[in-house]
N, C-alpha and C positions, 0 to 999 in steps of 0.2 A: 317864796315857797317852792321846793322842787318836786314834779309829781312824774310818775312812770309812768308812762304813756304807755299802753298796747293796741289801742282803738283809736278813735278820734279823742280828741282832747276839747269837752267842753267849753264854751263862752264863760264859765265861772274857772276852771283850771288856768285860760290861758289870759284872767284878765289878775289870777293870783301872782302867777309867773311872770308875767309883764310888771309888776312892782316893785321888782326886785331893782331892775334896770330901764325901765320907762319906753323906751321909745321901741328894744329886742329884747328875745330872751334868747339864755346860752342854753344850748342844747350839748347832748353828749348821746351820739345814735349808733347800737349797738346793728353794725351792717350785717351783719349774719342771721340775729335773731328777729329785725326788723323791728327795733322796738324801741324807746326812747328816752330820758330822762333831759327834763325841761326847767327853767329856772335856776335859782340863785346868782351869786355875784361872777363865779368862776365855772368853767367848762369841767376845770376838776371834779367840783361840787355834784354836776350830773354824771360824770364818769363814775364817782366813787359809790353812789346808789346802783347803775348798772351793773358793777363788781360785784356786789352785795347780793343781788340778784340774779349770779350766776355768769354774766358776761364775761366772754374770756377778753383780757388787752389787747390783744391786735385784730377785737373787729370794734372798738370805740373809738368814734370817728369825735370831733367837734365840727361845728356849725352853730351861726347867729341869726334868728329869726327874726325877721321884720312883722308883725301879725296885720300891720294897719297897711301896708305895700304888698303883701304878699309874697314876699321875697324872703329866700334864705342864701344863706354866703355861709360855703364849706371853709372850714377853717384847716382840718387835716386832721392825723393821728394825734390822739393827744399824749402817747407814748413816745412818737418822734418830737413833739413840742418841749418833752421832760426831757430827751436826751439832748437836744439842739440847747435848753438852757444850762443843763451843768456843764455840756462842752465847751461854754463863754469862757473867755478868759476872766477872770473878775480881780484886773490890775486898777480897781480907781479910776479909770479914764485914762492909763496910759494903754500905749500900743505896743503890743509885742513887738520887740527888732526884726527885723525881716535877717532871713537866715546868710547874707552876705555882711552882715556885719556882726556875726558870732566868731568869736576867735578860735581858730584851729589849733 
């Protein structure tokens, strides 16, 4: 279940959220507005509730919560994450030529 955070996030939100994924949950934290969208499988998942609710793209950050450690791990923009993956080359597993062996 993914829940919008604005306040603290009850012992029932975040034992909903932690079942998504067991051990963390993904979070998607709108740095501007200070506020948060927590749970399901994908960082997307919380981004695209923050949208919905007004967030502009470039203050949705990702981040993965540990609740039983108390530790969270910044994950980065998740709009640089969407450009960083369609810039892949997506050859199969082969490697791009390196530009000295391109023919002139």
């Amino acid at each position: 279940m993914i829940y919008l955070i604005r306040d603290r996030a009850t012992k029932q939100q975040i034992d909903e959220m932690q079942q998504e994924l067991g051990e963390y949950i993904k979070l998607a934290v709108d740095i501007e507005s200070e506020i948060l969208a927590g749970g399901g499988e994908f960082h997307a998942d919380c981004e695209s509730i923050l949208l919905e609710d007004g967030s502009e793209q470039q203050n949705v950050w990702g981040a993965d919560w540990y609740p039983d450690a108390q530790e969270v791990t910044y994950e980065g923009s998740i709009s640089l994450w969407r450009i960083a993956y369609f810039a892949k080359p997506r050859t199969r597993g082969l490697s791009p030529l390196p530009l000295s062996n391109v023919p002139k």
